[in-house]
Structure formats: structure tokens, C-alpha cells
Backbone as numpy.savetxt, mean C-alpha at the origin, in Angstrom:
# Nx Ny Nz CAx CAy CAz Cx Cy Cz
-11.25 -3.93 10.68 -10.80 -4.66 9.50 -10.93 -3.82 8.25
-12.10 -2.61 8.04 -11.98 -1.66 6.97 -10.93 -0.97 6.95
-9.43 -1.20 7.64 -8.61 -0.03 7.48 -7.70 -0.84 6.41
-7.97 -2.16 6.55 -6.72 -3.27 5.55 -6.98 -2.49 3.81
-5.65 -2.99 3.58 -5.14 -2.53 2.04 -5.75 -4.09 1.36
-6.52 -4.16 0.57 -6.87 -5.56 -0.28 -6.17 -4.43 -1.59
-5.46 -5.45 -2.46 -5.25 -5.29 -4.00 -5.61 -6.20 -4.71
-6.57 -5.90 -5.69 -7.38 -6.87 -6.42 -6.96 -7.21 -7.95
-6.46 -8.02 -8.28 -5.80 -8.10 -9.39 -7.21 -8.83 -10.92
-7.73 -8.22 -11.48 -8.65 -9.24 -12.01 -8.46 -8.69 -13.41
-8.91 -9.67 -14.56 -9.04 -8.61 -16.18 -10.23 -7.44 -15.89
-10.20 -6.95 -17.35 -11.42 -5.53 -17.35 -12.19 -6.27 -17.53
-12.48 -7.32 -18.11 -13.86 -8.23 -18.43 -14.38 -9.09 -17.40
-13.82 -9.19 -16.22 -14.25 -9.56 -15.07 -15.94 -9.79 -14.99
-16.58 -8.65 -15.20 -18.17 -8.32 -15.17 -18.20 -8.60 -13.76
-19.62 -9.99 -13.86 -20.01 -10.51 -12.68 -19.14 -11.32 -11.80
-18.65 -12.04 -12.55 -17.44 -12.37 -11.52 -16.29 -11.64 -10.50
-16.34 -10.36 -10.79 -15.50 -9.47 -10.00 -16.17 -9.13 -8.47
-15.04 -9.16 -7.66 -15.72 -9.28 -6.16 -16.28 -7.80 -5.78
-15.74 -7.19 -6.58 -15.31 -5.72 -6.02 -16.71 -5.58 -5.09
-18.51 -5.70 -6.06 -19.52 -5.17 -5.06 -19.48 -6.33 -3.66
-19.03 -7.00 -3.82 -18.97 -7.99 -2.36 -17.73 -7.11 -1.30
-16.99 -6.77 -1.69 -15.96 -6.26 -1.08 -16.19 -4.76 -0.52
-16.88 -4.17 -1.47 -17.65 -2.61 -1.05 -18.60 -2.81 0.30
-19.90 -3.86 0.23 -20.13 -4.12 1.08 -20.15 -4.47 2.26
-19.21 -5.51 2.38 -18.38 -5.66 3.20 -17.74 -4.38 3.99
-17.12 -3.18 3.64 -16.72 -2.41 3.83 -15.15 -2.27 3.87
-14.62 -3.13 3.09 -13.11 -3.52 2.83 -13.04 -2.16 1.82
-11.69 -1.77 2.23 -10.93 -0.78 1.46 -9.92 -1.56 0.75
-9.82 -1.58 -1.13 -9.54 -1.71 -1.92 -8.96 -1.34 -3.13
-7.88 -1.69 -3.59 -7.82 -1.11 -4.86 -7.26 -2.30 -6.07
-7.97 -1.62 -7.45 -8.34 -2.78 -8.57 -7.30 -2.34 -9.21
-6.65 -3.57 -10.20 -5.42 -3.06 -11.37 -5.87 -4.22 -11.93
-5.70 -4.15 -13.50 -6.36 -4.71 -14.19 -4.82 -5.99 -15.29
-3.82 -5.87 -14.80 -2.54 -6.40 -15.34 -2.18 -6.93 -14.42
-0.98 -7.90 -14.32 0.18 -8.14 -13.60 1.33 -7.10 -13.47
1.27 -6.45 -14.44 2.37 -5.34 -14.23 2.05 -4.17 -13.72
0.55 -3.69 -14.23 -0.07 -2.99 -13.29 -0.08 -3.14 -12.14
-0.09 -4.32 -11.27 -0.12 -5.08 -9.85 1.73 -4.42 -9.25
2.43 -4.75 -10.05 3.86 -4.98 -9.78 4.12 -3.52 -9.52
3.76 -2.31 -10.22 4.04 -0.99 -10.03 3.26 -0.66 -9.40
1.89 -1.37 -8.58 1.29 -0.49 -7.67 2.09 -0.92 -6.09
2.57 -2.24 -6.27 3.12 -2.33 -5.21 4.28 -1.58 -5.04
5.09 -1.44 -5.89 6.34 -0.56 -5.54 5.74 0.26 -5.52
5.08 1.38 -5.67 4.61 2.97 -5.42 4.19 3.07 -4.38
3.30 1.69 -3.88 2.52 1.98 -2.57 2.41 1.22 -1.42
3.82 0.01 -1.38 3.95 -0.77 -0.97 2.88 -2.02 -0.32
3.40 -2.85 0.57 3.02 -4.04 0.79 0.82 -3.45 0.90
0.06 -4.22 0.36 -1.48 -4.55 0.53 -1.25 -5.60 1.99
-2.43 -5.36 2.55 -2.64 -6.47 3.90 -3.22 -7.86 3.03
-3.02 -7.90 1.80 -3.90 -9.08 1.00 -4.19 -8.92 -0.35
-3.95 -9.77 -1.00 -4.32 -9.64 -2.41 -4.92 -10.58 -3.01
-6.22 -10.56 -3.58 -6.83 -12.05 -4.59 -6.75 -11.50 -6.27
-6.04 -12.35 -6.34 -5.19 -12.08 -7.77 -6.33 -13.37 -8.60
-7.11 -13.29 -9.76 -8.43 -13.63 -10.62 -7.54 -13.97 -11.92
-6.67 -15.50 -12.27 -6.50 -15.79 -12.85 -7.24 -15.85 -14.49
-8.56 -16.45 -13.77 -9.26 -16.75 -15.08 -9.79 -15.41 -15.70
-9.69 -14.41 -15.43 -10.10 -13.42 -15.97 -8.85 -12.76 -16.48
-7.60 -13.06 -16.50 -6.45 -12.30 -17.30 -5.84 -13.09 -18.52
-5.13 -12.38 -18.75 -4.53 -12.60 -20.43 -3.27 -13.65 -20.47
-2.42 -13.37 -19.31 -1.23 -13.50 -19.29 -1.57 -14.61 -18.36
0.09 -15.23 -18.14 -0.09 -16.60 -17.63 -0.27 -16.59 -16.03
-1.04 -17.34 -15.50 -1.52 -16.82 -13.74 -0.43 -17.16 -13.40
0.25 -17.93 -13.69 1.32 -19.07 -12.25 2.01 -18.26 -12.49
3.32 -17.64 -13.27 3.59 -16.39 -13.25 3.85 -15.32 -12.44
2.47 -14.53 -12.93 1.68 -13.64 -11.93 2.16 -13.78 -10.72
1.11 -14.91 -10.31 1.23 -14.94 -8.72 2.95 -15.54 -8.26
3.55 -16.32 -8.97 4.98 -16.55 -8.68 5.39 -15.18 -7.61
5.43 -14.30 -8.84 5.96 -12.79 -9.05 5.45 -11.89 -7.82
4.36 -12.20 -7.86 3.51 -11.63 -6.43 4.09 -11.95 -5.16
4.42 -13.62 -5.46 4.84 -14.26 -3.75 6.22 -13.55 -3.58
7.00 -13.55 -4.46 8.72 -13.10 -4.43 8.54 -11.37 -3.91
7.78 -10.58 -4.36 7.79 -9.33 -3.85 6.98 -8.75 -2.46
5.94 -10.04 -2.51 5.29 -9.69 -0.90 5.24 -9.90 -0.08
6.43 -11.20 0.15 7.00 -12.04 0.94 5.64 -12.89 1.57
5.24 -12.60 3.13 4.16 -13.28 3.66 3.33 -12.88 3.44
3.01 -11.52 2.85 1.59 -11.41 2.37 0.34 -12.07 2.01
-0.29 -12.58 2.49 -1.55 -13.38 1.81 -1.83 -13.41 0.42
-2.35 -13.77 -0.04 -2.53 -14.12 -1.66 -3.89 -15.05 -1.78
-4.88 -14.23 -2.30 -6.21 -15.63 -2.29 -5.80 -15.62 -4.22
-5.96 -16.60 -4.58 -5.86 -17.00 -6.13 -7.46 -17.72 -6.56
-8.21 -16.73 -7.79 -8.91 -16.71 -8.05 -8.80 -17.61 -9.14
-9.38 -18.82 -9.83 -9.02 -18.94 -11.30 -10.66 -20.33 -11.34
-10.23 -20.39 -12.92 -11.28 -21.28 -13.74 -11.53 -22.59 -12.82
-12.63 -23.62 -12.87 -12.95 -24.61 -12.98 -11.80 -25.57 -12.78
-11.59 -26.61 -12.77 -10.88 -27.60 -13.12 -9.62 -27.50 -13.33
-8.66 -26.52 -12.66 -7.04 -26.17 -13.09 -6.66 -26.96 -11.98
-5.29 -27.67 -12.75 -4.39 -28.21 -11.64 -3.88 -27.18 -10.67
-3.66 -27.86 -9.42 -3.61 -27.00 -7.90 -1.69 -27.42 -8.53
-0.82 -26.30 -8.28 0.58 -26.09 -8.69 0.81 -25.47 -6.93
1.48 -26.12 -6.25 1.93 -25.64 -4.68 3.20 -24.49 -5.24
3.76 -24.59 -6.50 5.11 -23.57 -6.29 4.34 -21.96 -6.42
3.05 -22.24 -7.17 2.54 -20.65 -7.74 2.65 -19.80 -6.19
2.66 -20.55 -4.80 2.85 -19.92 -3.92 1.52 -18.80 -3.39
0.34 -19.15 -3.67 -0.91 -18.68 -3.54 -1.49 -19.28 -1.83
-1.95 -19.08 -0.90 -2.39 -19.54 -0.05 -3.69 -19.59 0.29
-4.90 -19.49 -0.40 -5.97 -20.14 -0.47 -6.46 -19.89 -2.66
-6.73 -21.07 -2.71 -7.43 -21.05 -4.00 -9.09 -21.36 -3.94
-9.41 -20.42 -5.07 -10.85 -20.71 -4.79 -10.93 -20.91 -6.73
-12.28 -21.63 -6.72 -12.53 -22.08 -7.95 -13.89 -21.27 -8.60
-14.04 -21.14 -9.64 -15.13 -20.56 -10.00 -15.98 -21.49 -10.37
-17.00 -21.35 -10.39 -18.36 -20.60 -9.51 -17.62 -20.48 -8.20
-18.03 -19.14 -7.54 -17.89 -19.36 -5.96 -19.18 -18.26 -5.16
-19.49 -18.08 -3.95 -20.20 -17.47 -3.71 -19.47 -16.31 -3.43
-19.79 -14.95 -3.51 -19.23 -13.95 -1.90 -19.25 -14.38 -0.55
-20.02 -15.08 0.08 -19.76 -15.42 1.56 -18.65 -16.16 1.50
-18.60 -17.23 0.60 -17.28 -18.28 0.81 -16.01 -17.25 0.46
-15.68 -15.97 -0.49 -14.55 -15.71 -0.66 -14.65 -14.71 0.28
-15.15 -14.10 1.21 -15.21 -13.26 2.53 -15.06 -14.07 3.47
-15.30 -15.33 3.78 -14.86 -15.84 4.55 -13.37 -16.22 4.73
-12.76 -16.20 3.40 -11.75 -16.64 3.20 -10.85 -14.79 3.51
-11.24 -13.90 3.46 -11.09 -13.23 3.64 -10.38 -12.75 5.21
-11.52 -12.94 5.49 -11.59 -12.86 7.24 -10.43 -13.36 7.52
-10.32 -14.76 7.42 -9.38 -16.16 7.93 -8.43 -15.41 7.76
-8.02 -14.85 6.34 -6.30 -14.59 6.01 -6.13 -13.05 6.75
-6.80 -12.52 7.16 -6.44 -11.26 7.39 -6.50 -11.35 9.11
-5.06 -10.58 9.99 -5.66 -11.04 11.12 -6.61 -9.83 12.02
-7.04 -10.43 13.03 -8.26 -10.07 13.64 -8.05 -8.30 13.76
-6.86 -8.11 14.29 -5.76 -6.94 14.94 -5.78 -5.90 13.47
-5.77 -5.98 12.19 -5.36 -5.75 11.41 -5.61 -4.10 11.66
-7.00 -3.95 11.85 -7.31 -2.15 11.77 -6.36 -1.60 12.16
-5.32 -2.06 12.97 -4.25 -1.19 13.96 -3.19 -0.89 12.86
-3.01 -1.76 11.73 -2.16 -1.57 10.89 -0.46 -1.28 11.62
0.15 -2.43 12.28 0.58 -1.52 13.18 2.33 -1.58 12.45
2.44 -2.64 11.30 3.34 -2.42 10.96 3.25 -2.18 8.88
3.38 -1.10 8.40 3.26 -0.42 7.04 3.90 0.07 5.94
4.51 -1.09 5.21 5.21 -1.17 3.97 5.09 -0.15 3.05
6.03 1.01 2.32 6.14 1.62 1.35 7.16 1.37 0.47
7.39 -0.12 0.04 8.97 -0.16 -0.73 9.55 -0.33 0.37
10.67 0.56 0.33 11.96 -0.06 0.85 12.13 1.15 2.30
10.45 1.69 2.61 10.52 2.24 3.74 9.56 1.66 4.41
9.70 1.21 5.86 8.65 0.63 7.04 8.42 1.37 7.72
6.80 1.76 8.57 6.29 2.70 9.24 5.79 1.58 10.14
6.54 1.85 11.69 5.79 0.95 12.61 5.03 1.47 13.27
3.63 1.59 13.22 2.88 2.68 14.28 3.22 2.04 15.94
3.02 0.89 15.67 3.44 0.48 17.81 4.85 1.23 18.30
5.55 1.31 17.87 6.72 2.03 18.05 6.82 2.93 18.05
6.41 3.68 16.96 6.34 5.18 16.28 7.49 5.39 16.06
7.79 4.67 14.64 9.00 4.41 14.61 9.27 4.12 12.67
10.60 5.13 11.86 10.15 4.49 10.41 11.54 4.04 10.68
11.75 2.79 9.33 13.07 2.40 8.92 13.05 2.26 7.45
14.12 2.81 6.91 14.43 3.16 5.83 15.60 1.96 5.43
15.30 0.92 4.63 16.13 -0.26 4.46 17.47 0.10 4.03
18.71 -0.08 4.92 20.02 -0.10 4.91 20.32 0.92 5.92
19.78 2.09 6.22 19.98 2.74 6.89 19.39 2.86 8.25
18.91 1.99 8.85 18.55 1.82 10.47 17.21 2.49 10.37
16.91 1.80 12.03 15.65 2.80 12.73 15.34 4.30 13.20
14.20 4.94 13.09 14.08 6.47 13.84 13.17 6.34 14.34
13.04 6.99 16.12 12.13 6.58 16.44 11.50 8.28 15.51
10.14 8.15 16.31 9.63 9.84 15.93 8.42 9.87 16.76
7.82 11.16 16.76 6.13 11.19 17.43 5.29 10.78 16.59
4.21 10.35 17.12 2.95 10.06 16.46 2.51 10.83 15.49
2.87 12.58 15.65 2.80 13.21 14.55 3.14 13.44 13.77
4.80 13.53 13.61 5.65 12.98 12.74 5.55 11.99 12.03
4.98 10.63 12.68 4.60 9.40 11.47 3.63 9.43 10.90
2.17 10.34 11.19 1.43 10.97 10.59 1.24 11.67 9.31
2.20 12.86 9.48 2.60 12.82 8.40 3.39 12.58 7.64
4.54 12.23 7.88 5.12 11.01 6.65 4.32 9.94 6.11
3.51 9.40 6.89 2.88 8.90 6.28 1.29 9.53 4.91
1.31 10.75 5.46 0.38 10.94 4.50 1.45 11.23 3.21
2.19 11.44 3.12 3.42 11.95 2.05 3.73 10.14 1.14
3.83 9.42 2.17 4.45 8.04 1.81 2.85 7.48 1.15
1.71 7.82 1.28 0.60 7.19 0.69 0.16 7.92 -0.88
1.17 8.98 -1.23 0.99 10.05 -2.42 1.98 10.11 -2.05
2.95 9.37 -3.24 4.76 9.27 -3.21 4.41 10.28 -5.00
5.48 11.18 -4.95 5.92 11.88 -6.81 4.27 12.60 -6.77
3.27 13.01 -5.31 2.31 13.84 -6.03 2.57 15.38 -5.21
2.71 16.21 -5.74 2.31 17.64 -4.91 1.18 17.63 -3.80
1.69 17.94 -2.63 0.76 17.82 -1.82 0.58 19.90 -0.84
-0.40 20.52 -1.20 -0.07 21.99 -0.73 -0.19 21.41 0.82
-0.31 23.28 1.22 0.05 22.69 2.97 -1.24 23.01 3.33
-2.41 23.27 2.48 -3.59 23.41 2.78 -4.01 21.66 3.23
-3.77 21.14 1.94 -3.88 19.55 2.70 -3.37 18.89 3.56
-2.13 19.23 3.82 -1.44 18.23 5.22 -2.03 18.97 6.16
-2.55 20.47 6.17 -3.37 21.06 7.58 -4.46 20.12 7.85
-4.87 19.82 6.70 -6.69 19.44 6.73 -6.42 17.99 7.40
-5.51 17.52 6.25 -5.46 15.78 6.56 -4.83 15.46 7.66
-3.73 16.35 8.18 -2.74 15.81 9.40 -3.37 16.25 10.83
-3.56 17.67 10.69 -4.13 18.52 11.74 -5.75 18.72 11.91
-6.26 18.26 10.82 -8.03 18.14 10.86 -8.09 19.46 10.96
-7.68 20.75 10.43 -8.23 21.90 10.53 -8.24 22.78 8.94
-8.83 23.76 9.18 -8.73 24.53 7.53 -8.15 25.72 7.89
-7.90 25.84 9.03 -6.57 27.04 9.13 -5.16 27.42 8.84
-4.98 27.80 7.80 -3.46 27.93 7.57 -3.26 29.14 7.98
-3.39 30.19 8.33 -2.96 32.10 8.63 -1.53 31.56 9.31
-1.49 30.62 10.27 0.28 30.60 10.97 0.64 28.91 10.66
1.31 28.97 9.47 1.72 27.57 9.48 3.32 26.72 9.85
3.64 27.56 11.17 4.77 27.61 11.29 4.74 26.25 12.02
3.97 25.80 12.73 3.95 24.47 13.15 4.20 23.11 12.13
3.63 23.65 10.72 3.62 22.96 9.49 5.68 22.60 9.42
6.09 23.78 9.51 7.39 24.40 8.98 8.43 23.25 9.70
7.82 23.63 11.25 8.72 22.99 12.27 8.39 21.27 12.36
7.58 20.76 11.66 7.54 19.26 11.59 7.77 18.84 10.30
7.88 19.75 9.36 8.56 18.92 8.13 10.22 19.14 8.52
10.55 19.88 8.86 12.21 19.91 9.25 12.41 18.72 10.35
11.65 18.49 10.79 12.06 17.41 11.82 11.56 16.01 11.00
10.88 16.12 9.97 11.07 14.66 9.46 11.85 14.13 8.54
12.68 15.78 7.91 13.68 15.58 7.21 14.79 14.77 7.68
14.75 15.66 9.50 15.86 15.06 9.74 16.06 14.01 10.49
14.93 12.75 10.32 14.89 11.83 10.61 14.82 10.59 9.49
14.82 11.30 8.12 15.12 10.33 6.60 15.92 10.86 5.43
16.04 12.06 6.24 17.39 12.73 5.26 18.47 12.20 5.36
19.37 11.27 5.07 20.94 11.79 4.94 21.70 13.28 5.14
21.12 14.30 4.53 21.53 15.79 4.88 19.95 16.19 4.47
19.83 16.70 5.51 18.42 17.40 6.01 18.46 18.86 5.39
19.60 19.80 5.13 19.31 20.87 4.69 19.66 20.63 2.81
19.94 19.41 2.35 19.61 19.15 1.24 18.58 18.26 0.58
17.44 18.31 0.87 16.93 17.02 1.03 16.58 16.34 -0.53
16.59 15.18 -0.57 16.68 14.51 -1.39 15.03 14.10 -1.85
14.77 13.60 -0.73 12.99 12.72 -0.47 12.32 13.52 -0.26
11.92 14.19 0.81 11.10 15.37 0.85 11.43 16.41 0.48
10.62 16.72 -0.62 11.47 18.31 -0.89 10.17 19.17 -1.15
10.47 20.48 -1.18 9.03 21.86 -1.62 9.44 22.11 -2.66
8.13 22.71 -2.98 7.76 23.20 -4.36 7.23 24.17 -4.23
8.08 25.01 -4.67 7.75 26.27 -4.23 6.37 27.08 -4.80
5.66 27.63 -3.55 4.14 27.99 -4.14 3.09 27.53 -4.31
4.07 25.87 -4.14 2.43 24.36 -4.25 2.16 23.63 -2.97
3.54 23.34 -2.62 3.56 22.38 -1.09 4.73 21.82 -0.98
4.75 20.59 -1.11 5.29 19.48 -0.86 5.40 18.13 -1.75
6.79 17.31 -2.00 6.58 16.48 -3.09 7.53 15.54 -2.64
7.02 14.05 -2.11 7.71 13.03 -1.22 8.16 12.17 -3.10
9.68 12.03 -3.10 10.30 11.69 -4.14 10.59 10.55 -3.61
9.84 8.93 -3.92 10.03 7.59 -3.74 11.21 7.11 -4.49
11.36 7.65 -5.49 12.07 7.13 -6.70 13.65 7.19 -6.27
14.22 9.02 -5.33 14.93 9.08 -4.82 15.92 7.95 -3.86
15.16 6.97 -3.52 15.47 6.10 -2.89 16.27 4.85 -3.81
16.16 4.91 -5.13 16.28 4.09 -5.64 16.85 4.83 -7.25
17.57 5.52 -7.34 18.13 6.44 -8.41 18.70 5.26 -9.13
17.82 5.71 -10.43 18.66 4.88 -11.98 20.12 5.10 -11.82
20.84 4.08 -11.83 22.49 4.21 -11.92 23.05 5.06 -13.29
């Protein structure tokens, strides 16, 4: 269950009320944004979270909103909704467990557990935007343009590229991170699996659009490409 994506939506003034040390403990892997819009651009950059508890009473802006906005972009995603005391329960905000403040950590880890399913570590199907990585398959789809299958190593690393979308990545790191080694002297193996993942999300593979090098640095997976300002 430590492999799930939680996105935690809460204000900076959160303090004690913020789950985060309950969630560390736990050993849940997490990440905090402190806006709704902050929330909205982490999901497009880094697609679908296995879960999100979005902390009404601690933000500025209006929750129902928020979480509206949340349900429309994450489709079934879970959603725990954090907020004040005494607020009317609204079924359209589209939240699927509410918890009220005061609450304990055991009760919102429990609630935790419940929404997330048992299977989850397998992660077996993995949202980036408008690209899906099915590990049971070994298999990505790129929305409008069909399925590929590929090897396990191939979705490997696309996927480390698709988790650091617009960052330079050298090939010292995809050795380390993909291949677990610190040997680069022959990285021709490197050579021969980025050409093959081109040409499994390229449109034209010897022009590539999404994956492209930088020459002298590495590698630089262009998300945005997918979605060019008109």
C-alpha cells in the first residue's frame, strides 16, 4: 500500500491539523499542494493520485468548488473531503467519504485503507494525463491514438521519463534508476531502448516530438507536446 500516490490538498496554515505526520507514519507516499490550482496542475503534470483528501477548512477558496473540479478531472478516483464542524453534507461536491473536524489519525487512516484497494502496491494501471501505463499488460496508451504493447523494460523507463515530464534527465540517471547500476563506459543498451520507445509513442520516431535529447545532458520527456497551444 506504500507504493499509492495520496495528493493532499490542505492551506499552509494547516499546523496541527494536517495529516501529513499521520501519513509519514503510516508509510503512505504523498504529495502536499497548498491551492486548488496548485492541485489542478499537479494533476495534469503527474497524472491521476490513487487518492486524494482535499482539507476544506483550512483553504481560502470555496471547497465545493474545489472538490467539484477534482471529481470532473479524476473521474473515480477517491476523494476523502476534509472540512470544519457543522457544514452541510452537499452530495453534488462529489467527495466520497467526509470527515469532520476534530478527527483522530486512526479514524482518517482507516478511512484510508477502505478507499484504497487492498491490490494497490501493484499499481497496475497508471495515469499521466492523457497517457496510460498498464503494468499487467505491459502495455502504454496514448489517448486517441491506440494501444502498444512493450517490455517490462521499456515501460520502465518511460515511465521514469513520464514521472519527471519537461525535466532533463542525464543517462547517468536512467542507468542508476532503470538498470540499478553506475556504469555508463557502454551505453549502447541505453541508445537501443530509447529508440524503441520512441517508436512505440512517436508518430515519426526519427523526429520525435515527446522524447527528445539534449544534447550533452540526457533526455527531456515533453508532456506539453501532447497537447500544443493552438
Amino acid at each position: 500500500m506504500q507504493n499509492a500516490v495520496i495528493l493532499l490538498v490542505e492551506g499552509e496554515g494547516a499546523g496541527t491539523n494536517s495529516p501529513t505526520s499521520a501519513l509519514k507514519k503510516a508509510g503512505y507516499n504523498f504529495e502536499v499542494v497548498h491551492t486548488g490550482t496548485a492541485a489542478f496542475a499537479w494533476i495534469e503534470s503527474h497524472g491521476h493520485p490513487n487518492l486524494v483528501i482535499f482539507d476544506s477548512s483550512t483553504m481560502r477558496s470555496k471547497g465545493s468548488r474545489t472538490c467539484r473540479r477534482l471529481r470532473r478531472m479524476l473521474g473515480d478516483t477517491p476523494i476523502i473531503h476534509s472540512r470544519a464542524a457543522a457544514t452541510v453534507e452537499d452530495p453534488s461536491i462529489g467527495a466520497d467519504v467526509y470527515l469532520e473536524h476534530p478527527y483522530t489519525p486512526r479514524k482518517l487512516l482507516n478511512r484510508v485503507r477502505a478507499l484504497l484497494p487492498a491490490d494497490i502496491t501493484k499499481e497496475e494501471i497508471i495515469y499521466f494525463g492523457s497517457i496510460i501505463l498498464y503494468r499487467s499488460k505491459s502495455s502504454v496508451e496514448l489517448l486517441g491514438r491506440g494501444e502498444q504493447r512493450m517490455t517490462p523494460k521499456l515501460l520502465q523507463l518511460l515511465e521514469e521519463f513520464l514521472r519527471h515530464p519537461e525535466e532533463i534527465i542525464s543517462r547517468r540517471q536512467l542507468m542508476q534508476n532503470v538498470w540499478k547500476t553506475d556504469y555508463i563506459g557502454d551505453t549502447r543498451t541505453l541508445d537501443v531502448h530509447i529508440r524503441w520507445v520512441r517508436e512505440c509513442i512517436e508518430e515519426d520516431p526519427a523526429k520525435p516530438k515527446l522524447l527528445q535529447t539534449v544534447r550533452g545532458k540526457g533526455y527531456i520527456f515533453r508532456l506539453s507536446a501532447l497537447h500544443p497551444e493552438p
